[in-house]
C-alpha positions in Angstrom: 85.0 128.9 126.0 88.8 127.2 126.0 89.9 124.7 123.2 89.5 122.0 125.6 85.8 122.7 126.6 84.8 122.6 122.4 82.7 119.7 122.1 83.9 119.4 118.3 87.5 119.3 119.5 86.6 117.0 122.5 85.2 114.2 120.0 88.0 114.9 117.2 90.8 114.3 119.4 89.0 111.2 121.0 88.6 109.8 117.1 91.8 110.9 116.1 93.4 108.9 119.1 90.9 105.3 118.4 91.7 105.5 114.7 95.4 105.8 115.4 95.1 103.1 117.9 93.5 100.7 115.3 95.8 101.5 112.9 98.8 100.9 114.4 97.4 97.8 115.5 96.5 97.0 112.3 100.4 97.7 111.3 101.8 95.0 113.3 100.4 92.3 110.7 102.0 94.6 108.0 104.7 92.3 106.6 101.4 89.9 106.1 99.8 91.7 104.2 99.4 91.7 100.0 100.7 94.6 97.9 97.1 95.8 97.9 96.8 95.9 101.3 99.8 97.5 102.1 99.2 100.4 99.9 95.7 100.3 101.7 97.2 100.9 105.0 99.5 103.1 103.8 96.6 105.7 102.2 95.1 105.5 105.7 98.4 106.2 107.6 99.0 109.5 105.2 95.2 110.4 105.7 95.7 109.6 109.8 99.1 112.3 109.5 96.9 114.8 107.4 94.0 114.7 109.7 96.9 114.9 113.0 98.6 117.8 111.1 95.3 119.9 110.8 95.0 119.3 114.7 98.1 120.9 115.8 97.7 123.4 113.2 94.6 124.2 115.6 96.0 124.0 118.5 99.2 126.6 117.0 96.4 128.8 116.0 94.7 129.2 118.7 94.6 132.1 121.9 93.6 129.5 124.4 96.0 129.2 127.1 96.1 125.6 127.4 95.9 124.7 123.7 99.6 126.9 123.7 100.5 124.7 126.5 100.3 121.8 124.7 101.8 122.8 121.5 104.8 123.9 123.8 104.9 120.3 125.8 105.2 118.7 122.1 107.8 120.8 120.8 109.7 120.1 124.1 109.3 116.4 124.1 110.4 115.9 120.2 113.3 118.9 121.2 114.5 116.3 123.6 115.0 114.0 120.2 116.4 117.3 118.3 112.8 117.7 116.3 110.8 119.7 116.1 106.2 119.2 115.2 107.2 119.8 111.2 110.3 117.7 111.1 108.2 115.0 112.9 105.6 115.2 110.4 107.9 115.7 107.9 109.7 111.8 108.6 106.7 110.2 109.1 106.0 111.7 105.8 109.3 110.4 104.1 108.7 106.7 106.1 105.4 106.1 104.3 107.2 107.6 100.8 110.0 104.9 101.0 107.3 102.1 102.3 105.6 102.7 98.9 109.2 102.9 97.2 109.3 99.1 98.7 106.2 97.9 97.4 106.5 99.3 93.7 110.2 97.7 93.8 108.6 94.4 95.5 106.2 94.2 92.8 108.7 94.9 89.8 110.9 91.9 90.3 
């Protein structure tokens, strides 16, 4: 059976996709939110990267010819920005690190 065909896969990436989708819609009403909320949607966001980072891992571990294909189309699409999957994951891990920086300084003054 290929990676694709896995039923388990099949309704992970699906999830994976919706709860990214509702989350960065939920991010457009960031600056709105309260410090609780922020560090709220910032917990979800690092859970959302952990979850996306044991997918790829998957997807680099496995034999299936198409899974390979895919981790190969990613690291040519972030190459064209000079990145590569762990330097991507890697920033979006520093990004969410500063947005907590911001809301510990906020809350100080």
């Amino acid at each position: 059976m290929g990676f694709f065909d896995s039923e388990l896969i099949q309704q992970e990436a699906v999830q994976l996709f919706q709860d990214y989708q509702s989350l960065m819609q939920l991010g457009n009403n960031y600056g709105k939110f309260d410090r609780e909320g922020k560090k709220l949607f910032i917990d979800q966001m690092e859970a959302m990267m952990e979850r996306y980072h044991i997918f790829m891992k998957r997807f680099e571990l496995s034999e299936d010819f198409m899974a390979k294909m895919t981790v190969e189309q990613l690291k040519t699409q972030l190459g064209q920005f000079g990145m590569t999957p762990d330097a991507m994951f890697q920033q979006m891990h520093q990004t969410l690190e500063r947005m907590k920086a911001e809301i510990d300084s906020s809350s100080a003054s």
